[in-house]
C-alpha positions, 0 to 999 in steps of 0.5 A: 512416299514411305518417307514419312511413316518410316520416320514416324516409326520407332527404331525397330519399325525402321530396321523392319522397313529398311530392307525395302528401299536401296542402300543408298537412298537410305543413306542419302536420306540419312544425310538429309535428316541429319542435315535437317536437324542440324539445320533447325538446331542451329536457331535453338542454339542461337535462341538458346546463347541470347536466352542464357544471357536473359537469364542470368538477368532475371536470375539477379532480379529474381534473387534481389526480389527474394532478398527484399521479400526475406527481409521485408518478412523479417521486419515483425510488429511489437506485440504489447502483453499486459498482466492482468490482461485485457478484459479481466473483469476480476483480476487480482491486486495483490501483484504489480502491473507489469507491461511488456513488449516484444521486438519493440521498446516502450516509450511511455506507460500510462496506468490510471483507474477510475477513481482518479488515481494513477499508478506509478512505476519504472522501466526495465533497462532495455525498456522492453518491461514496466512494472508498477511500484505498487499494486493496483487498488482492489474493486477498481477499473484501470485503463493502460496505455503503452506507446511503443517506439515507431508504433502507434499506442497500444490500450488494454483494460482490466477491472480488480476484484473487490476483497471479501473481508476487509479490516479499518483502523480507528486513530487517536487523536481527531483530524486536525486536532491539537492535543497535549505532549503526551499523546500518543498516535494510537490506532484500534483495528477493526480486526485481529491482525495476524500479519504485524509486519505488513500493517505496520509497515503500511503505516508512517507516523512522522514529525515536523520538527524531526524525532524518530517515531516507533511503533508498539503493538498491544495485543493483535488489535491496537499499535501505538506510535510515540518518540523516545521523549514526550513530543516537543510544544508545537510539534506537526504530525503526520499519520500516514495510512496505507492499509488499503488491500493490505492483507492484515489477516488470513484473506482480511483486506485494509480499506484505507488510504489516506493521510492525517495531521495532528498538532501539539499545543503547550507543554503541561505535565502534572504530578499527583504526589499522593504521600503529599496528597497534592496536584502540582501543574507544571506549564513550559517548564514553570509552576502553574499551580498547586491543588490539595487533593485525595487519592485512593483508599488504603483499599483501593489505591491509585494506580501509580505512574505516567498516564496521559488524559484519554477522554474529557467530560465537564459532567459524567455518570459514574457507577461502581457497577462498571469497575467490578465495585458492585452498588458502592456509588452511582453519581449522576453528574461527577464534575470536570471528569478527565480519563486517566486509564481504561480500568476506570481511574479519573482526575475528577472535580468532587462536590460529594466530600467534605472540603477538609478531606481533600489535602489531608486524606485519601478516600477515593475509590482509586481516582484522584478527586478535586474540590468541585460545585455540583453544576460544573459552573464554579469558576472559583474552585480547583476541579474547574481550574485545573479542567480548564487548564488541561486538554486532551493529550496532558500527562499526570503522573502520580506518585507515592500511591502506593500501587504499582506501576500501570500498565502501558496498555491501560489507556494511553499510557506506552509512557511507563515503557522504557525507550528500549521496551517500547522499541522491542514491541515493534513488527518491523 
């Protein structure tokens, strides 16, 4: 009866409470305890040796569980990065368009914008990068779409800004036109350019049949392409213009994209020999005609050299006022007026002067006057012929003027440079 509460005491309660019974029935109750124990220990044993083997089962499963879960954790979904971003509403366009990918590669990238056109461009060798082969146009939304190897399609899409100042270039000669073997592809800029290089690195000028084409600046606002010989008869041109978003100066942008063509008729070069004081039009490489002419006074003679015909008028205004001559003439309706430079010297029809003058003198003031009808409608007479037989693009050369040379900026007139000379002026 004090079996219990002994055996629920700690040590020290025991050895208080044994003196109270017999030795050897606490010894007997010693047995029977240890006995006791030892009895229900025995299942915990067993349960214990059919447990290990159970756990070390689960132990394997757990282990593959964490291997599979480990891994399955390793496995990472592409992430597709593209520059400009997606949602830029004022990107820039100055930079190509570059995609990437990491832990994936990219099987397709596709850049289109919203004016119909579409970006080019090439893969990194491991095709975890795109960059495009030139730079996005400015003012222009674009829609990007990348495909990924094993993933779905990944799209992003970024809007460039538009260029504050902005710069066009004006050509000679017209679209489509045909023109003589002296005329040069000639381009007037809107604005100075500073950077040559790259304006005209942006510009091609090419043939069909081939020659090689070199471009010549004049001054910041005006390059000029030509072979090294007269083009040949029949000649394709091709201007090639890719300004657009070109920084030809300090934060000034190109406009323009586009590509023009240009035809050379027949080969007709004249020569004006004005010790002669004749016109003498040499066509494909047989004489045409021979026209008496007059040339410039002592006092302001004609300019000597290669000179290409700029402008036609079959009737034109001319005042002296204009070229620095004060009221020296004002004639309202100059006949078969052909441009030579932009000084002001013309091959022109003159009904004004009497006929002897033309072959035995030269009285002009520094244009090259042929005998002509005031109306332009006479057929009969040298101004009309020779209008007639001429286009734009012709080359006159005049000789014996007693003038210098003029110079290659003064119309379109690169001619009287050297090959060597004309070559030197070039950015590139």
């Amino acid at each position: 009866m004090g079996v219990p509460e002994i055996a629920n005491r700690p040590d020290s309660a025991a050895r208080e409470a044994g003196p109270s019974r017999p030795r050897a029935e606490r010894r007997a109750w010693s047995r029977r305890g240890l006995l006791a124990a030892l009895g229900s220990a025995v299942p915990v044993l067993a349960l214990s040796g059919c447990g290990g083997t159970a756990a070390g089962a689960d132990g394997k499963d757990a282990a593959a569980t964490g291997a599979a879960a480990k891994a399955k954790t390793q496995v990472r979904t592409p992430t597709v990065t593209v520059s400009p971003a997606d949602g830029t509403k004022k990107a820039g366009f100055t930079a190509p368009v570059v995609v990437s990918v990491t832990d994936g590669t990219l099987s397709s990238v596709e850049v289109s914008g919203n004016d119909g056109s579409a970006l080019a461009g090439s893969f990194s060798a491991d095709r975890t990068r795109w960059t495009s082969s030139r730079n996005p146009y400015s003012g222009t939304k674009y829609t990007v779409t990348a495909a990924v190897t094993g993933d779905a399609e990944h799209t992003a899409a970024f809007v460039t800004k538009s260029p504050g100042e902005t710069f066009a270039g004006y050509f000679t000669p017209e679209a489509n036109s045909t023109s003589g073997v002296g005329m040069p592809v000639s381009i007037n800029f809107t604005e100075a350019v500073t950077d040559r290089a790259a304006v005209e690195k942006a510009i091609t000028v090419t043939a069909e049949p081939a020659v090689e084409v070199v471009g010549h600046w004049f001054g910041n606002t005006r390059l000029d392409f030509r072979p090294a010989e007269y083009w040949a008869a029949g000649t394709k041109i091709t201007l090639s213009l890719r300004l657009k978003d070109v920084e030809g100066g300090n934060g000034v942008y190109g406009v323009q994209s586009k590509d023009v063509t240009f035809h050379i008729g027949r080969r007709q070069v004249s020569t004006v020999d004005l010790a002669k004081k004749t016109l003498t039009v040499e066509r494909g490489g047989t004489t045409l005609a021979t026209y008496p002419v007059s040339g410039g006074a002592p006092d302001h003679t004609t300019w000597s050299g290669i000179m290409v015909i700029s402008e036609r008028f079959e009737q034109t205004r001319m005042q002296s006022s204009t070229v620095g001559l004060g009221d020296e003439y004002d004639i309202a309706d100059v006949p078969h007026a052909q441009r030579l430079t932009t000084s002001g010297t013309f091959i022109h029809g003159n009904y004004w002067a009497v006929p002897a003058v033309f072959g035995s003198s030269n009285t002009s003031h520094g244009c090259i006057g042929l005998r002509d009808a005031k109306g332009a409608d006479d057929s009969s007479v040298p101004g009309y012929r020779f209008y007639e037989s001429s286009m734009l693009g012709d080359v006159v050369v005049v000789e014996n003027s007693g003038e210098r040379t003029v110079e290659a900026s003064n119309g379109l007139n690169g001619w009287n440079l050297s090959w060597a000379d004309w070559k030197a002026g070039s950015a590139l």
